[in-house]
N, C-alpha and C positions, 0 to 999 in steps of 0.2 A: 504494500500500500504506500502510496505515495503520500506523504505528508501535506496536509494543507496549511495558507499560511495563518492561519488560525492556531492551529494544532503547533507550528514551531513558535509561532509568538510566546504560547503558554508554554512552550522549553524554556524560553528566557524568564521566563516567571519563577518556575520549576527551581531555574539554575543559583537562585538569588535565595529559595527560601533555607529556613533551617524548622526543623520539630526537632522534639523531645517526648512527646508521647506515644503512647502505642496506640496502633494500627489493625483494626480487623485482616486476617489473611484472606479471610472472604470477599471477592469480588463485587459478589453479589448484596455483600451487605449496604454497600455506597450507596447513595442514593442517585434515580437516573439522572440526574446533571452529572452528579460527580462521574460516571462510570462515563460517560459522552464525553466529557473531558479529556479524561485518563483510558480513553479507546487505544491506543497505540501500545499502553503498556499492559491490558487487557488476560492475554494470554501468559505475561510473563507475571504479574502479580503476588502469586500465594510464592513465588519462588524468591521474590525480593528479599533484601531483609529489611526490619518493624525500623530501621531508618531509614532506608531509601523509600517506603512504601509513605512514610510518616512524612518526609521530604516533599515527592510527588502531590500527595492528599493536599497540602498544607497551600504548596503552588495551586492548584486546582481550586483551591476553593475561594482564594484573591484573586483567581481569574475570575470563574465566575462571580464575585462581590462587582468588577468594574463593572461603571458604568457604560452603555457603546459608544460615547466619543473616548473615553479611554482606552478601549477594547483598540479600538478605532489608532491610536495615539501609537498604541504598542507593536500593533501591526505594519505602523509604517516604519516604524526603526528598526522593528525585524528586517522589513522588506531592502531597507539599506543594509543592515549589517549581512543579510543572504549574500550580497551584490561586491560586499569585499573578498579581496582574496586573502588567504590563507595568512601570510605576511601581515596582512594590516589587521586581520581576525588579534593576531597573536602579541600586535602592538599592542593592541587595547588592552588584551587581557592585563599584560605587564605592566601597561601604566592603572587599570582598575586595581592590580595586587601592589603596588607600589601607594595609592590611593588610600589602601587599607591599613597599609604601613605607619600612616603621619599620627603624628598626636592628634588628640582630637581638637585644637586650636586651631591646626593648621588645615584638618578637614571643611569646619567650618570655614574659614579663608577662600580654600576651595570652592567652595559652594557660593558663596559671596561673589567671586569672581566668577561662576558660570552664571550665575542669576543678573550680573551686572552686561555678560556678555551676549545673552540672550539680547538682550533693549535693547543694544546697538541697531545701528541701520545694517545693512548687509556689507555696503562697501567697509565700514569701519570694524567690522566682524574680521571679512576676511583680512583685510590690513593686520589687524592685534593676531591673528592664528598665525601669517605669516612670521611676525616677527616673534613668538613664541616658540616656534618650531624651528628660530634660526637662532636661538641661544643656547648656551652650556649650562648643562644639570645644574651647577650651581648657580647663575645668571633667573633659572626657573625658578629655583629654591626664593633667591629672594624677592624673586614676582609676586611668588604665592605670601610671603613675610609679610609683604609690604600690603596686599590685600588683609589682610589680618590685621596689621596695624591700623586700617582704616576703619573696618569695622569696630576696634575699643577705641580709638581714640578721635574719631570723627566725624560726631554728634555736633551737627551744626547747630549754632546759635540762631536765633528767633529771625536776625539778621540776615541769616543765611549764609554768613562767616564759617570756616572753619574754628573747631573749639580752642580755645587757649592750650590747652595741653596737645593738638597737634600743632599747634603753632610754634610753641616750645620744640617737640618734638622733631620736627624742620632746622630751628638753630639750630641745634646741636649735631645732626645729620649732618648739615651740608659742608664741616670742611674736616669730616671724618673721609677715612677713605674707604674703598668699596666693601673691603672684609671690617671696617669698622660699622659700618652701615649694617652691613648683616648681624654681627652679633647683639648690634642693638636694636635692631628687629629685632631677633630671638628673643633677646631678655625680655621688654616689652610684651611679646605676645604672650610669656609664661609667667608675668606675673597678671596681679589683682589690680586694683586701679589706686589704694594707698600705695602697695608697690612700687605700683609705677611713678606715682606722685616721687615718692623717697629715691628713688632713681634718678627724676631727672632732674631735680634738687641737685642730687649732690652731682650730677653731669656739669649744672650748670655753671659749677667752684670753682673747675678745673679748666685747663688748658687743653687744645686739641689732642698734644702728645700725652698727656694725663690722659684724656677719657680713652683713647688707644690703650693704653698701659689698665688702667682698671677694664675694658668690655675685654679684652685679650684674657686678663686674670680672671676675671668671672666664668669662663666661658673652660677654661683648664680644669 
């Protein structure tokens, strides 16, 4: 049987979920959505094991929960990710496992940055992807920082201003140099926001070669 792309959509669903409970062996016990759903794995079922089958179910049943412009949503990114080849299948995976990797700061960051990247117009989409994909891992690294930085510290005033603490935040950046920039991203993004206050306080005492010498020692 040839897969429909309904039926691979809900692979990607599948592929994403996690269970922890148990699982009838009984096919028959599902109810007829669920078994509609889970047609492809049908026959092999009772042979699963109470994770894969718990897995499976779990996919199944946030498929069916969408609503059909969802259904709808999911089907078309299938319909691209079909259309890749193997290679760029395997990019994704690596950059979604690397994805999973990040503290959870910097995921949000992430996420910040794709949701910002969405609202662009097109032409400015592709321009930012370009120039994304034409930097070094660590160049990314602190793309993704410095989105992060924006999200705690760039809660605009009534005004419409950028807040005083990144404003601050910019002094002290701008005659660091590029690895000083990044470890104060870092810092910043892992602390709290007194943290952060007491940070760039005591940034603000010192000399360029000073805040080098202290973000360099923090960071060891």
């Amino acid at each position: 049987m040839i897969p429909t792309l309904k039926t691979l959509s809900l692979t990607l669903l599948l592929m994403a979920a996690t269970a922890s409970h148990a699982v009838e062996a009984d096919f028959d016990a599902l109810t007829p959505e669920e078994q509609q759903a889970l047609s492809l794995v049908a026959d092999e079922w009772a042979n699963l094991s109470e994770d894969n089958r718990a897995t499976l179910l779990k996919g199944a049943r946030r498929w069916l929960a969408l609503k059909p412009d969802e259904r709808a949503r999911v089907e078309r990114r299938f319909a691209t990710w079909r259309n890749l080849s193997d290679e760029e299948r395997s990019a994704i995976r690596e950059r979604y496992a690397a994805f999973r990797g990040l503290a959870p700061a910097q995921q949000r960051a992430v996420r910040t940055l794709f949701q910002r990247f969405q609202q662009l117009p097109p032409e400015q989409r592709r321009a930012l992807r370009e120039r994304f994909e034409a930097m070094t891992p660590e160049e990314r690294r602190a793309f993704v920082a410095g989105a992060g930085i924006g999200q705690r510290l760039s809660q605009p005033t009534r005004s419409g201003r950028a807040s005083p603490m990144m404003a601050r935040f910019r002094v002290i950046a701008r005659d660091l140099s590029p690895e000083g920039r990044q470890r104060l991203r870092e810092r910043v993004i892992s602390l709290d926001r007194p943290g952060r206050e007491a940070l760039l306080l005591q940034l603000e005492k010192l000399n360029v070669a000073e805040r080098e010498a202290l973000l360099s020692e923090a960071r060891d």
